[in-house]
Backbone as a chain_set.jsonl record, in Angstrom:
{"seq": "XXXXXXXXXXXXXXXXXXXXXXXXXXXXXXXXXXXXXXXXXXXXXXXXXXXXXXXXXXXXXXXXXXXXXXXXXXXXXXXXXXXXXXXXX", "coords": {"N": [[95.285, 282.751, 163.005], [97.124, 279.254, 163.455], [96.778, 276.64, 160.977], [94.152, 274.691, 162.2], [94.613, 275.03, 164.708], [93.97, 276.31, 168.241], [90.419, 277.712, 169.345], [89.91, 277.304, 166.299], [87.391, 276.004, 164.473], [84.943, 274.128, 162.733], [83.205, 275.123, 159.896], [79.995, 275.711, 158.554], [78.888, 274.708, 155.929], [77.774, 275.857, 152.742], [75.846, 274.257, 151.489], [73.816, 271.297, 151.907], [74.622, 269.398, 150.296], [76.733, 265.792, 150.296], [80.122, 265.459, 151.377], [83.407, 264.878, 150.866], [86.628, 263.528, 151.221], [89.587, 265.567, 150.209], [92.872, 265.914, 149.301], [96.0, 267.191, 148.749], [99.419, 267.693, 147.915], [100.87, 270.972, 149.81], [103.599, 273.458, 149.788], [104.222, 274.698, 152.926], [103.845, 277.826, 153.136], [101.994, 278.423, 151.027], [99.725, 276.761, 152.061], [98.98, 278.276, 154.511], [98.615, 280.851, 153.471], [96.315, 280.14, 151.825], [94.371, 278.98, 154.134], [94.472, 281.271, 155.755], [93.469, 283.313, 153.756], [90.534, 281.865, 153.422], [89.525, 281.933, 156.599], [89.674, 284.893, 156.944], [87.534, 284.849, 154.953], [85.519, 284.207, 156.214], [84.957, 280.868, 155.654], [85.015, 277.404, 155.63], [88.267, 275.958, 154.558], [87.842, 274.187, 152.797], [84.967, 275.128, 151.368], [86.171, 277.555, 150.926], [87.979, 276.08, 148.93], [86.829, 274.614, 147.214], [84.605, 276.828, 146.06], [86.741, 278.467, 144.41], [87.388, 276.425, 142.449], [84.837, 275.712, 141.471], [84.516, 277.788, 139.815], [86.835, 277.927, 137.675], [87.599, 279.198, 135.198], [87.295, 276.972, 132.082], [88.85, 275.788, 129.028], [88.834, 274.424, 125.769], [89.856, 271.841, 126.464], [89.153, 270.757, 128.386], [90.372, 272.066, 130.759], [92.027, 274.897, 132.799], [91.938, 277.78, 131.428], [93.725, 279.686, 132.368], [96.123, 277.974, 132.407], [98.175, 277.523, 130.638], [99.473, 280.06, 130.745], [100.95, 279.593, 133.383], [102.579, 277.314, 132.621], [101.49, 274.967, 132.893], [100.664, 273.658, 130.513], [99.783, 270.602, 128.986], [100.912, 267.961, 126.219], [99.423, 269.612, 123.437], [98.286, 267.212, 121.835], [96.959, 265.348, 123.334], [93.832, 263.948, 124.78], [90.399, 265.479, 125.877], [89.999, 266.053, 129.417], [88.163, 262.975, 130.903], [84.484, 263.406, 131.52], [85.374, 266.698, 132.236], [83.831, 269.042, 131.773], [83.852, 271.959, 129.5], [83.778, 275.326, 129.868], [81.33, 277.257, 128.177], [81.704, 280.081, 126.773]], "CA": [[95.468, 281.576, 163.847], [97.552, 278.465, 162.757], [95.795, 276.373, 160.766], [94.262, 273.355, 162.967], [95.076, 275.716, 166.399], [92.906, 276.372, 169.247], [89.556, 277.745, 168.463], [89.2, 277.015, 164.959], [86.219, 275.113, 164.152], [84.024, 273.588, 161.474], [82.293, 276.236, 159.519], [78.631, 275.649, 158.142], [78.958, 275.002, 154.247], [76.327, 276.374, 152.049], [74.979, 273.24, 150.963], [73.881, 270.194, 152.298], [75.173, 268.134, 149.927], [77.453, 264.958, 151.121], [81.414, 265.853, 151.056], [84.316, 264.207, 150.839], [88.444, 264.664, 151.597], [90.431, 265.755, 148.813], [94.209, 266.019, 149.922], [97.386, 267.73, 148.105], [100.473, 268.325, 149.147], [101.586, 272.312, 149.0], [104.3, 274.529, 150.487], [103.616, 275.723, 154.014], [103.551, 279.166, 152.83], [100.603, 278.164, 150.182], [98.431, 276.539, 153.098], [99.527, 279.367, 155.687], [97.912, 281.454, 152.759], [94.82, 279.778, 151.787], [94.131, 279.479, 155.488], [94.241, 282.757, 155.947], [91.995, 283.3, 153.196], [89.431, 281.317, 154.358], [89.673, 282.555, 157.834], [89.276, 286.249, 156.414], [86.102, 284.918, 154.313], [84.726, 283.34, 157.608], [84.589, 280.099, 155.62], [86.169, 276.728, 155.965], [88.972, 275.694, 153.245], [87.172, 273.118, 151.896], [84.428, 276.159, 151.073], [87.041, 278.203, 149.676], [88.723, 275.468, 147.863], [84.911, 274.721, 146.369], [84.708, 277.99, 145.271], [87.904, 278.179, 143.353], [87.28, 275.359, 141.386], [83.709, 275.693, 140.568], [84.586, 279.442, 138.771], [87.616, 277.789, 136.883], [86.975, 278.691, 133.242], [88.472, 275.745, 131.268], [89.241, 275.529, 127.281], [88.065, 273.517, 125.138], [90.09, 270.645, 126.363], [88.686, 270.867, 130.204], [91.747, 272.67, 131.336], [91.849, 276.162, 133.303], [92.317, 279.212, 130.864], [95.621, 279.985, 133.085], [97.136, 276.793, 132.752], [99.632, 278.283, 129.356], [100.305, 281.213, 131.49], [100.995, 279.704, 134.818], [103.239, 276.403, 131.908], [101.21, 273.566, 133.148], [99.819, 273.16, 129.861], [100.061, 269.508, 128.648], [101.173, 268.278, 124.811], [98.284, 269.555, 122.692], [97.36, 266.14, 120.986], [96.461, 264.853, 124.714], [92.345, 264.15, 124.708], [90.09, 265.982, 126.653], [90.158, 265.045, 130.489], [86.664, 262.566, 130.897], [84.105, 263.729, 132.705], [85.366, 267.575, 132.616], [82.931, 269.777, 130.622], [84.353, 272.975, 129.408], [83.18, 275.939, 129.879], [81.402, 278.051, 126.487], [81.123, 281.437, 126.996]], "C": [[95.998, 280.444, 162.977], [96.686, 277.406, 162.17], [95.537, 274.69, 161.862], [94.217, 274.334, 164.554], [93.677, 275.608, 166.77], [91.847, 277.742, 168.651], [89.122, 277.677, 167.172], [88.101, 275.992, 164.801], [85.383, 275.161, 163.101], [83.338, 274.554, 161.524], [80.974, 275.949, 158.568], [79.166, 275.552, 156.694], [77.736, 275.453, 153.79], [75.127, 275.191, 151.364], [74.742, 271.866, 151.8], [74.308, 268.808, 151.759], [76.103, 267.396, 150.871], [79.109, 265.894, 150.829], [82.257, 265.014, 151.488], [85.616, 264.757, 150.895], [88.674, 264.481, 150.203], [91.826, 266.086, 149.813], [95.087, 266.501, 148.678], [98.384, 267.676, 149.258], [101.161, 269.703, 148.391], [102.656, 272.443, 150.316], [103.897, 274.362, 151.97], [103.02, 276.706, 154.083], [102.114, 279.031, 151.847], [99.412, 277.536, 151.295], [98.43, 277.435, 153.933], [98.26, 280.032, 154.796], [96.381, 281.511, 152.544], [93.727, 279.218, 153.347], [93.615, 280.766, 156.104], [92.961, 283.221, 155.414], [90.849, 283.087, 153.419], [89.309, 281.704, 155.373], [88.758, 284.009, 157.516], [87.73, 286.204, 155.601], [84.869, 284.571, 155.537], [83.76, 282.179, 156.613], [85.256, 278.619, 156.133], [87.45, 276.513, 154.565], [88.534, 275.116, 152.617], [86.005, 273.829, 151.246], [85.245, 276.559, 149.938], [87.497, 277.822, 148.646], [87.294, 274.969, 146.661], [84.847, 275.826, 145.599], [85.241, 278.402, 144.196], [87.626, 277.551, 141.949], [85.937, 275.517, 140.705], [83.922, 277.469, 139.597], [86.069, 279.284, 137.829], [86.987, 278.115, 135.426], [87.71, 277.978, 132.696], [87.459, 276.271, 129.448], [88.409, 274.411, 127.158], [88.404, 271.575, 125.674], [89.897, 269.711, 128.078], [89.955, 271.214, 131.001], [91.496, 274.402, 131.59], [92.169, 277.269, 132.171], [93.642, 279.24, 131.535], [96.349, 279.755, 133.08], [98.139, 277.218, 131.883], [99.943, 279.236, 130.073], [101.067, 280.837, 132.801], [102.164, 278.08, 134.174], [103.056, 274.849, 132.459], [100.344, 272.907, 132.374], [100.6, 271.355, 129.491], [100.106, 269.451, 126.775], [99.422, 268.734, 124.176], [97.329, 268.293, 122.118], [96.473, 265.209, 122.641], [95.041, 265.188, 124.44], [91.855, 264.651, 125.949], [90.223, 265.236, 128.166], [88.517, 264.501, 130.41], [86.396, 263.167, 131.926], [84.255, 265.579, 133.1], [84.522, 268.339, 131.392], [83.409, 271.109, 130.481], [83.36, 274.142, 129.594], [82.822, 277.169, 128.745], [80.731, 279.112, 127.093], [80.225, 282.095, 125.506]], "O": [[95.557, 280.407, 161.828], [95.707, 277.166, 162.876], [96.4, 273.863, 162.157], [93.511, 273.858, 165.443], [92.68, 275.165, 166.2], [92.218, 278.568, 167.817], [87.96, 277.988, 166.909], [88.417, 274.915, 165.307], [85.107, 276.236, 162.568], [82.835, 275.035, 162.539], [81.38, 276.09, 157.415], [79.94, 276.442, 156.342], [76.719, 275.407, 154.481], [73.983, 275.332, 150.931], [75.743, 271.436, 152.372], [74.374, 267.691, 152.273], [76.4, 267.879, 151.964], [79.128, 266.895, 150.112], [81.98, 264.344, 152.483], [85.902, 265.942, 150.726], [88.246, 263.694, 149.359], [91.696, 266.473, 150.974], [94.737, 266.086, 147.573], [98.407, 267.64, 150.488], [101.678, 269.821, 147.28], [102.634, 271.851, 151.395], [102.915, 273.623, 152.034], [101.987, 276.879, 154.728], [101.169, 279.741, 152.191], [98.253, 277.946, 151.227], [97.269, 277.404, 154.34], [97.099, 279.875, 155.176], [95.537, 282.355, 152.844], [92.497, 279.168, 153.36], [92.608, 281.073, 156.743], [91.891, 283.461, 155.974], [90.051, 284.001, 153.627], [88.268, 282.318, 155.137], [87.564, 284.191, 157.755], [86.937, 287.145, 155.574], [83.648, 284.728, 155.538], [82.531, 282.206, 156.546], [86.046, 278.704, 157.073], [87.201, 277.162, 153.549], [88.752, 275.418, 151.444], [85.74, 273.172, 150.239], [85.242, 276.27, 148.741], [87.612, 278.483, 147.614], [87.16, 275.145, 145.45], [85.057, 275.716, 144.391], [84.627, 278.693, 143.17], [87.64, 278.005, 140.805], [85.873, 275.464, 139.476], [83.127, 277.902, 138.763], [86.499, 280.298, 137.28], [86.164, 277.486, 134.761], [88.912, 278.238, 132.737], [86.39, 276.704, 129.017], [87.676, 273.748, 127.891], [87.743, 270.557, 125.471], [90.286, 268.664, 128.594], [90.393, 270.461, 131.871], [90.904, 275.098, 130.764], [93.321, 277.58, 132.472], [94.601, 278.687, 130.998], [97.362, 280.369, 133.413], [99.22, 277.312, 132.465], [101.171, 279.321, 130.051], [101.787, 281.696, 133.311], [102.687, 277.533, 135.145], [103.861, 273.92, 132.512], [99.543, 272.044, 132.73], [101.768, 271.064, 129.75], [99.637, 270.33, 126.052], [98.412, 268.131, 124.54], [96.106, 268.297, 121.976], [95.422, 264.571, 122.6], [94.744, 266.296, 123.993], [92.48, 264.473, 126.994], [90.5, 264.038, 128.22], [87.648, 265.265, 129.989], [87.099, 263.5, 132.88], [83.537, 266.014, 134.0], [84.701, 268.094, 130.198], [83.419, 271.636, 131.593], [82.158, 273.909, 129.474], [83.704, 277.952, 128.393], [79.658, 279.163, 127.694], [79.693, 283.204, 125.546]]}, "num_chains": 1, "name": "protein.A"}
C-alpha cells in the first residue's frame, strides 16, 4: 500500500518513551522501499528507522563502520561528532 494510503495506520511502538519528527529528504524509490519494509515488519517507519540506527556500529570517531565503503567518510583530522559514543566491541 502507498505510503500515507487508505488503511494505513499508526502502529504501537515498543516503548513509551516521548518521540519526536525527524525528516530527510530521499528518492521515491528509497521511501517506496523502507515503507515496504516496515509494512512487511508490521511496524511503523519511525520503528524501523529506530531500529536501524540504534544497531549502527560506529568507529572510533562516532561514524557508521560502512561509511568508507558506502565514500561518505569525512577528512580524517575532523573531531569526533559530540554527543555520539562509539561503539567498543
Amino acid at each position: 500500500m502507498p505510503y500515507g494510503g487508505p488503511g494505513r495506520s499508526r502502529r504501537r511502538r515498543g516503548s513509551p518513551e516521548p518521540t519526536v519528527p525527524m525528516q530527510g529528504k530521499v528518492p521515491p524509490h528509497t521511501r517506496e522501499r523502507a515503507n515496504a519494509i516496515a509494512d512487511a515488519l508490521g511496524v511503523s517507519l519511525g520503528l524501523y528507522l529506530e531500529a536501524l540506527i540504534d544497531r549502527d556500529q560506529l568507529d572510533e570517531h562516532g561514524r557508521p563502520v560502512w561509511a568508507a565503503e558506502a565514500g561518505l567518510l569525512r577528512n580524517e583530522a575532523d573531531p569526533p561528532l559530540p554527543g555520539v559514543e562509539p561503539l567498543v566491541a
